[in-house]
C-alpha positions as CSV (number, residue, x, y, z in Angstrom):
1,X,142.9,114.0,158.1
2,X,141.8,111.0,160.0
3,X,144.5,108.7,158.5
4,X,147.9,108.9,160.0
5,X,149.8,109.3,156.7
6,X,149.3,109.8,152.9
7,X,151.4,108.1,150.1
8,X,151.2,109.8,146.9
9,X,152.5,107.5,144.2
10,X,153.5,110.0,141.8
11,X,155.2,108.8,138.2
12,X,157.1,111.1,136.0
13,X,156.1,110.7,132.6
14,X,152.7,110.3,130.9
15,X,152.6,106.4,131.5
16,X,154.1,106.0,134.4
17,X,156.7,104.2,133.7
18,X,159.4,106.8,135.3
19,X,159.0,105.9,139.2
20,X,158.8,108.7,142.0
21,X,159.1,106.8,145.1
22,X,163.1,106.2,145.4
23,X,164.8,105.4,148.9
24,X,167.8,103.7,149.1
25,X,167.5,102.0,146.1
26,X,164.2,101.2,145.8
27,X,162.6,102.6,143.0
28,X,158.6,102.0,142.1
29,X,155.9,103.8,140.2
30,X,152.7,103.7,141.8
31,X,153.5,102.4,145.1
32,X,150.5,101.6,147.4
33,X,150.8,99.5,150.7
34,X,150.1,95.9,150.6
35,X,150.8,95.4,154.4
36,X,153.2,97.1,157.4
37,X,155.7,96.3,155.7
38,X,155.4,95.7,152.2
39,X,154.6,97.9,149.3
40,X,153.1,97.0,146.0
41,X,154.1,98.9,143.0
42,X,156.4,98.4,139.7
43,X,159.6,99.4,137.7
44,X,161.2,98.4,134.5
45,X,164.4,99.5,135.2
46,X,166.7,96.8,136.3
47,X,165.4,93.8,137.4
48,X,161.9,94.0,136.7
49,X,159.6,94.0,139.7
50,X,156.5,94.1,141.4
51,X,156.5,94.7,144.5
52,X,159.4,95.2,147.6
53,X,159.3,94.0,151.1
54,X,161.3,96.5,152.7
55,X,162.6,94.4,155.7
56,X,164.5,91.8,153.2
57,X,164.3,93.6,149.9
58,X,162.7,90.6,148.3
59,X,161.5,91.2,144.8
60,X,158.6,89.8,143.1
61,X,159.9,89.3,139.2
62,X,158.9,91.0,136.5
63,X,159.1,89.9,133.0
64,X,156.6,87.4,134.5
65,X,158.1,83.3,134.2
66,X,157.8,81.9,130.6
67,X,154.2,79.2,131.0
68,X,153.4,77.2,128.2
69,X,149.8,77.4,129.0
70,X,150.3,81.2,128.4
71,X,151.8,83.2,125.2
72,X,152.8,86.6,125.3
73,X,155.2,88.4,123.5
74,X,158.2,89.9,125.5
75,X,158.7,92.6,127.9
76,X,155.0,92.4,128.3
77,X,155.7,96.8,129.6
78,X,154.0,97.8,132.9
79,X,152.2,100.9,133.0
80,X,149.6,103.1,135.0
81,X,148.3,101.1,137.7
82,X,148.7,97.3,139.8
83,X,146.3,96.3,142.5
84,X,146.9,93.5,144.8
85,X,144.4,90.9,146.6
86,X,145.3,89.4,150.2
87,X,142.9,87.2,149.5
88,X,144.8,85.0,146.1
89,X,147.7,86.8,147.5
90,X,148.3,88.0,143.5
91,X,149.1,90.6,141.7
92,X,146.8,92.0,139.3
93,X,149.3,94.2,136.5
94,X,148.5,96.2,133.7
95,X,150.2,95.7,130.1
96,X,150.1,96.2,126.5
97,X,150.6,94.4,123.0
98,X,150.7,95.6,119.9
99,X,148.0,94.2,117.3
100,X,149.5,93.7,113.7
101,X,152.0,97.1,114.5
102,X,148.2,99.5,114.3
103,X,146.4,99.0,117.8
104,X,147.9,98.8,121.2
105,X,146.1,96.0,123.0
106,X,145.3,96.6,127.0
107,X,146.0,93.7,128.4
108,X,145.3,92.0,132.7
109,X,148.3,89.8,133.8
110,X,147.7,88.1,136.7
111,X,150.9,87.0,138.2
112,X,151.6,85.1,141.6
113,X,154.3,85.4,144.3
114,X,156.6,83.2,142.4
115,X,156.3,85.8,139.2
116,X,154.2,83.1,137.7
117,X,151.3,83.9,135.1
118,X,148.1,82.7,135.8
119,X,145.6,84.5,134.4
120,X,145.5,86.6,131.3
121,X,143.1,88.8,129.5
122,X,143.2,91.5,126.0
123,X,140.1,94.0,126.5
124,X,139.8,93.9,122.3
125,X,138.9,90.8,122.8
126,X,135.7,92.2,124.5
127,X,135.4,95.3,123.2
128,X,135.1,96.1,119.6
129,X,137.0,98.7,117.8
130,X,135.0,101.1,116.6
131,X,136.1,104.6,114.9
132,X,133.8,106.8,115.9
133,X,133.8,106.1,119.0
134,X,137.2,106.7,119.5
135,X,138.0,110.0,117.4
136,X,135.8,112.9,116.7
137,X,137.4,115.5,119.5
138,X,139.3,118.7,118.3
139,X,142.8,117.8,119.0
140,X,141.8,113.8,118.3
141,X,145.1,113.7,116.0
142,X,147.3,115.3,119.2
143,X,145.5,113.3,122.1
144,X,143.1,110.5,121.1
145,X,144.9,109.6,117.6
146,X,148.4,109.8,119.3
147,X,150.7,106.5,119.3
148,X,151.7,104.6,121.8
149,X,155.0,105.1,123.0
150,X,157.9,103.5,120.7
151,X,155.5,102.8,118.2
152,X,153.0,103.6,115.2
153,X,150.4,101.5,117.3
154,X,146.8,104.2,117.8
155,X,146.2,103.9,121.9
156,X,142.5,103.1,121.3
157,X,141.0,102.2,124.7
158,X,144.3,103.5,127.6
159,X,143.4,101.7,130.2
160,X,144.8,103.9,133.6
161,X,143.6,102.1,136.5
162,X,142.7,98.9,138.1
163,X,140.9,97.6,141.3
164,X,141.0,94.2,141.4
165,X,139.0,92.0,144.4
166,X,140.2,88.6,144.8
167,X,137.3,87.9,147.4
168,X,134.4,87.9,144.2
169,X,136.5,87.6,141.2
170,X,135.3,91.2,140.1
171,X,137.9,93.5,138.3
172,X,137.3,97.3,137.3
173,X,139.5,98.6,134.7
174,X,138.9,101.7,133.4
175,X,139.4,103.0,129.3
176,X,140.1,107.0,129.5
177,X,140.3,106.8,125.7
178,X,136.3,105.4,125.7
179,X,135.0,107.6,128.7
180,X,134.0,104.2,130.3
181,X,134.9,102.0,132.6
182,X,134.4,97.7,132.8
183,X,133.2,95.3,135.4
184,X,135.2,92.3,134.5
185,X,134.3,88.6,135.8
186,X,137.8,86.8,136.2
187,X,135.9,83.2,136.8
188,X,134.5,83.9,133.4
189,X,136.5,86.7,131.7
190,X,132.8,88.3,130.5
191,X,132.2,92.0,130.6
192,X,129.7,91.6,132.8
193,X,128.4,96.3,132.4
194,X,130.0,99.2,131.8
195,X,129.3,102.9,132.9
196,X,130.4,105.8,130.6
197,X,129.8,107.2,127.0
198,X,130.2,103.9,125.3
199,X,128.7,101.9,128.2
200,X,126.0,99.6,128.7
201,X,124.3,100.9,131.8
202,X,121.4,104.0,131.4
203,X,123.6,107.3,132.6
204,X,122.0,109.8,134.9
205,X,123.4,112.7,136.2
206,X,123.5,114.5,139.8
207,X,119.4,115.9,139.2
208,X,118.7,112.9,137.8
209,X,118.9,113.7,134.1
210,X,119.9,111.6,131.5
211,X,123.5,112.4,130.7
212,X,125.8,111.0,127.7
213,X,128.7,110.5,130.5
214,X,129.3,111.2,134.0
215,X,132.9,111.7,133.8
216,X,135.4,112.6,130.6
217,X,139.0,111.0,130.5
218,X,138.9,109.5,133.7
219,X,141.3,108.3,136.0
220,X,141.5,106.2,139.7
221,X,138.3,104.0,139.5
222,X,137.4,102.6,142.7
223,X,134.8,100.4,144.6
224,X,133.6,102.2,148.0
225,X,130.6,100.1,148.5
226,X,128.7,97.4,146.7
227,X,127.3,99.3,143.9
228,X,129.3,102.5,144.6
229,X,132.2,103.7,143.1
230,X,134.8,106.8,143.3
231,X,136.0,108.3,139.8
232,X,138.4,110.8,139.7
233,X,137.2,113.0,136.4
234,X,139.8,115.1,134.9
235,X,136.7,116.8,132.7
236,X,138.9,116.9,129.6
237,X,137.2,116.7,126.4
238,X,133.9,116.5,127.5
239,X,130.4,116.0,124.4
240,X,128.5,118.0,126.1
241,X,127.2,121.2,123.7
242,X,129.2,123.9,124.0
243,X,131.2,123.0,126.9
244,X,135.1,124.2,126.8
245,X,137.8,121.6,126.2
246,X,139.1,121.5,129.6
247,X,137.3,122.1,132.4
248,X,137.9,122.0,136.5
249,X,138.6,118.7,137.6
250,X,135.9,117.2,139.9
251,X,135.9,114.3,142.3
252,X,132.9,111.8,141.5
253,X,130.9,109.0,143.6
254,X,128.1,107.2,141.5
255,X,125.7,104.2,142.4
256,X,125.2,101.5,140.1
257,X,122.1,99.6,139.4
258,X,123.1,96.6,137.0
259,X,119.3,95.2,137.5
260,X,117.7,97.9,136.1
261,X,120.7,98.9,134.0
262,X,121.3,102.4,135.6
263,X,124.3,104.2,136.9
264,X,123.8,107.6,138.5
265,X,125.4,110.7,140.1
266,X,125.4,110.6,143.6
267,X,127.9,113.1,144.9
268,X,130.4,115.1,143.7
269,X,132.6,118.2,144.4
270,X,134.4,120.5,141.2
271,X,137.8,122.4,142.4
272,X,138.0,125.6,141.3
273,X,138.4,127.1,137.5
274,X,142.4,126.9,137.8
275,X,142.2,122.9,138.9
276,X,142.6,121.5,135.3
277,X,143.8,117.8,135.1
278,X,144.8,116.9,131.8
279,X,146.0,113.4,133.4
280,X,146.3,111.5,135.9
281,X,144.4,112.2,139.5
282,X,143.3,109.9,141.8
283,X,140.7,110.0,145.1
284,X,140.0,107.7,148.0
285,X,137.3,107.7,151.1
286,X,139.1,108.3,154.3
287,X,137.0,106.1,157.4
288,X,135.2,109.8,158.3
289,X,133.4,109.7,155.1
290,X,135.5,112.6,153.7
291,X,137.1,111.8,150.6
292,X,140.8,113.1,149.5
293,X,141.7,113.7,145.9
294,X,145.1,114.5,144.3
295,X,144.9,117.1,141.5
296,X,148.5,117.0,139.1
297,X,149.8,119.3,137.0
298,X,148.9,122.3,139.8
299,X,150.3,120.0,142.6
300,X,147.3,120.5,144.6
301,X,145.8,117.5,146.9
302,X,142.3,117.7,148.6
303,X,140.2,116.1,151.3
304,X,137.0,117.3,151.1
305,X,133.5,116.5,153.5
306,X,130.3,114.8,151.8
307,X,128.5,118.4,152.3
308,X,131.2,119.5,150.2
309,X,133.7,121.4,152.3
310,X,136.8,121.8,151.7
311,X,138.4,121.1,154.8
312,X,142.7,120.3,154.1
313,X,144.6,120.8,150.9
314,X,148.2,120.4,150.2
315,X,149.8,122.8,147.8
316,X,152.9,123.2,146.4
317,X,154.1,119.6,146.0
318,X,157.1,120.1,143.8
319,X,159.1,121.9,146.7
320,X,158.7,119.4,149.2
321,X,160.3,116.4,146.7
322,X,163.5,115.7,146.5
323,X,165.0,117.7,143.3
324,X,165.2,116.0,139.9
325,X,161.5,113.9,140.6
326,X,159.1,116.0,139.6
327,X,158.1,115.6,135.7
328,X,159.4,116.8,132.5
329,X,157.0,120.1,133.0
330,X,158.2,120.4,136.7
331,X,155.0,119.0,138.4
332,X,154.3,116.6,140.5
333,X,151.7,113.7,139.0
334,X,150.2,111.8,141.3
335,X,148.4,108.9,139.9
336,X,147.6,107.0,143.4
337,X,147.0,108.6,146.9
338,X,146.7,105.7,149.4
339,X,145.7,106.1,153.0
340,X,148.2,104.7,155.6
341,X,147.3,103.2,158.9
342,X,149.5,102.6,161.7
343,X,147.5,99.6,163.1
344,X,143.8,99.0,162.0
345,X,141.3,100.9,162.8
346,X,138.1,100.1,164.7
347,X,135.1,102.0,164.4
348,X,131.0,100.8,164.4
349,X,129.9,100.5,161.3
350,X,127.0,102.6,161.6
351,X,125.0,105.0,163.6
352,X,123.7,102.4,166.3
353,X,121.3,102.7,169.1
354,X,122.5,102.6,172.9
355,X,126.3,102.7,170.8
356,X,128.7,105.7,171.6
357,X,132.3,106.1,169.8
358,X,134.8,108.6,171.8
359,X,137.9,108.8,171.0
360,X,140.9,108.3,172.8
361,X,143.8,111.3,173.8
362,X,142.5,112.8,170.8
363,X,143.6,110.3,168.3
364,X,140.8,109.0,165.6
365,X,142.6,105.8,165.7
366,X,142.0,105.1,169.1
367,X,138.3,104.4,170.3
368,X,136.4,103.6,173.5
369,X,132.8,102.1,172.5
370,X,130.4,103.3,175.8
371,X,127.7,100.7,175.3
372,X,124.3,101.4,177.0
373,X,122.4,98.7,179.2
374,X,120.8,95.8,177.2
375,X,122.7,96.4,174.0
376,X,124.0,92.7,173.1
377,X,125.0,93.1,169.3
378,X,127.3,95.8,167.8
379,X,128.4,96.3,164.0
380,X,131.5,96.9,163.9
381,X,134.3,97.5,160.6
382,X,138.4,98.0,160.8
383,X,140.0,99.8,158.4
384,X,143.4,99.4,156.9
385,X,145.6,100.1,154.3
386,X,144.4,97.8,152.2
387,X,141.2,99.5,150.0
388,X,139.6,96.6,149.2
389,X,137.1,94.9,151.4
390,X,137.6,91.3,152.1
391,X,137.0,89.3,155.3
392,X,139.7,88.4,157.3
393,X,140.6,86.4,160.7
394,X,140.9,88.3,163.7
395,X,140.4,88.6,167.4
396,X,138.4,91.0,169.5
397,X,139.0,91.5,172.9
398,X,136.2,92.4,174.9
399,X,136.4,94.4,178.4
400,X,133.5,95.4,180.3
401,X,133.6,97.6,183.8
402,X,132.6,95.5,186.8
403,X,133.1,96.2,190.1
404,X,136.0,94.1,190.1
405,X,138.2,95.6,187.8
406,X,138.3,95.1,184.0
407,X,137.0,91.6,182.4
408,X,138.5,90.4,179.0
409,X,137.3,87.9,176.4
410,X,138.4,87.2,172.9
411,X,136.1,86.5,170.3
412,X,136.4,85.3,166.9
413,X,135.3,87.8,164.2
């Protein structure tokens, strides 16, 4: 892989609320890197938390601080998915509330470093609740018409993930129940489109065809580009005619188009007939272009090229956990697979000419740039932990062969 690590975060029980990642008494579901040394996830055991620095064990709070500028209704329950942005230095959480004891509410809390509230938002206050949208599916009285947890409350939309950049404002939640997933403006808490079988946008499949989704009970929406976005489908339940129930899970990148109201296909790659996802699943884009998706329920995590080759796969999960972590079925779910960089990573940002990358001992992280005569401008992007793309300050040093010796400068970038 050309990352130096993987983190799988991995929850036990259908909505994540029963954390994997446990070392010496920490304890988070979902955990993803928010710097070297700092990991964002959350637990309700306990003190309720956030995130943990693991140098002084500093929590962020969770229940949130009572506001009088915002009501909620205590414990306000974590579940699925948190993002954070570097750039408001905020959380961004996922909770629920129950409507008038009949409909679980999906609710954003945005909560600071202090465990402060300061921004809130209920997708039913959005999106309308609408029957038959929701039921119709064979088993809609075992899967889509089931409660939520603790409750007689109907889990209508299930919102399962969240990317969340503090740069623009923009939020992507995604509704597994609805087969569609939300761009959300924070500035003005607007749905601004939506992409999937109760969308907004046109829906066009790999040959271009129209198509009534592109993915079916989804899970880990994520931004790669612009307009591009990585789905991990879990292909359960599709509306397509005659297709079976459950079906291989695939790993999906589509291209938005909110100006002519499109979304479409653009590459994708189906495991085999045995990799069925019922839930969860997640995939990210590694800095080589490949992309690596984690398959629960057969334990089964994947890095596979754009061309479609399946180059590295880790099987077997559940024997290399510690015992008494894997799920009430004895698999291992993981919800979240997060790259992990040692130090950044510096690569040109596209094929340029009179530009040549070589790497350095043989590590992808390391990288000489041979620059030919006359070239005066070079693209360049780092990648880190972080997913989210946001500009940042930072230094380049510069050295250039002379017949001197070496030459440094440092620029501003």
């Amino acid at each position: 892989m050309s990352c130096d690590d993987l983190m799988l975060g991995a929850p036990t029980a259908g909505n994540c609320w029963h954390p994997m990642h446990r070392a010496a008494g920490l304890s988070l579901a979902n955990p993803r890197m928010v710097n070297s040394t700092t990991v964002a996830g959350f637990r309700q055991e306990g003190r309720g938390s956030l995130a943990l620095d693991f140098f002084s064990h500093q929590y962020v709070p969770w229940p949130p601080r009572p506001d009088p500028d915002f009501k909620y209704t205590p414990p306000l329950l974590l579940h699925h998915d948190i993002d954070f942005s570097p750039v408001t230095n905020t959380f961004m959480a996922m909770t629920t509330h129950i409507v008038n004891h009949s409909i679980a509410a999906d609710d954003l809390v945005e909560v600071d470093l202090e465990g402060r509230i300061v921004w809130r938002w209920s997708i039913l206050d959005h999106v309308p609740v609408v029957w038959d949208a929701y039921g119709g599916f064979v088993d809609e009285r075992v899967d889509l018409k089931q409660r939520f947890p603790g409750t007689r409350a109907v889990d209508y939309t299930h919102i399962n993930s969240i990317y969340y950049d503090g740069e623009t404002g923009e939020i992507f939640v995604n509704a597994r129940h609805l087969d569609t997933f939300y761009k959300v403006s924070k500035p003005s808490g607007r749905i601004e489109w939506s992409v999937g079988r109760v969308g907004t946008l046109r829906l066009f499949d790999g040959h271009g065809r129209p198509a009534a989704s592109l993915f079916w009970h989804a899970h880990g929406v994520t931004r790669v580009g612009p307009n591009d976005f990585l789905v991990f489908d879990n292909n359960l339940h599709s509306r397509v005619p005659g297709a079976p129930e459950s079906q291989p899970a695939r790993l999906v990148r589509l291209r938005v188009d909110p100006i002519n109201g499109t979304a479409q296909e653009e590459w994708s790659w189906q495991g085999p007939k045995d990799y069925i996802s019922s839930y969860h699943g997640d995939c990210d884009v590694l800095p080589n272009g490949n992309v690596v998706g984690t398959i629960p329920g057969i334990d089964v995590v994947s890095e596979v090229t754009p061309e479609g080759e399946l180059v590295w796969e880790l099987k077997g999960a559940r024997t290399a956990i510690p015992r008494g972590l894997t799920s009430q079925d004895g698999s291992f779910f993981a919800l979240e697979s997060t790259r992990l960089l040692r130090w950044p990573l510096v690569l040109p940002a596209a094929a340029q000419r009179g530009v040549h990358a070589a790497p350095l001992h043989g590590r992808t992280r390391l990288v000489r740039l041979h620059l030919a005569r006359g070239v005066a401008r070079v693209a360049l992007s780092a990648w880190n932990t972080i997913p989210q793309r946001h500009h940042c300050a930072a230094t380049l040093a510069v050295r250039a062969s002379s017949g001197d010796g070496l030459a440094a400068a440092t620029l501003p970038v």
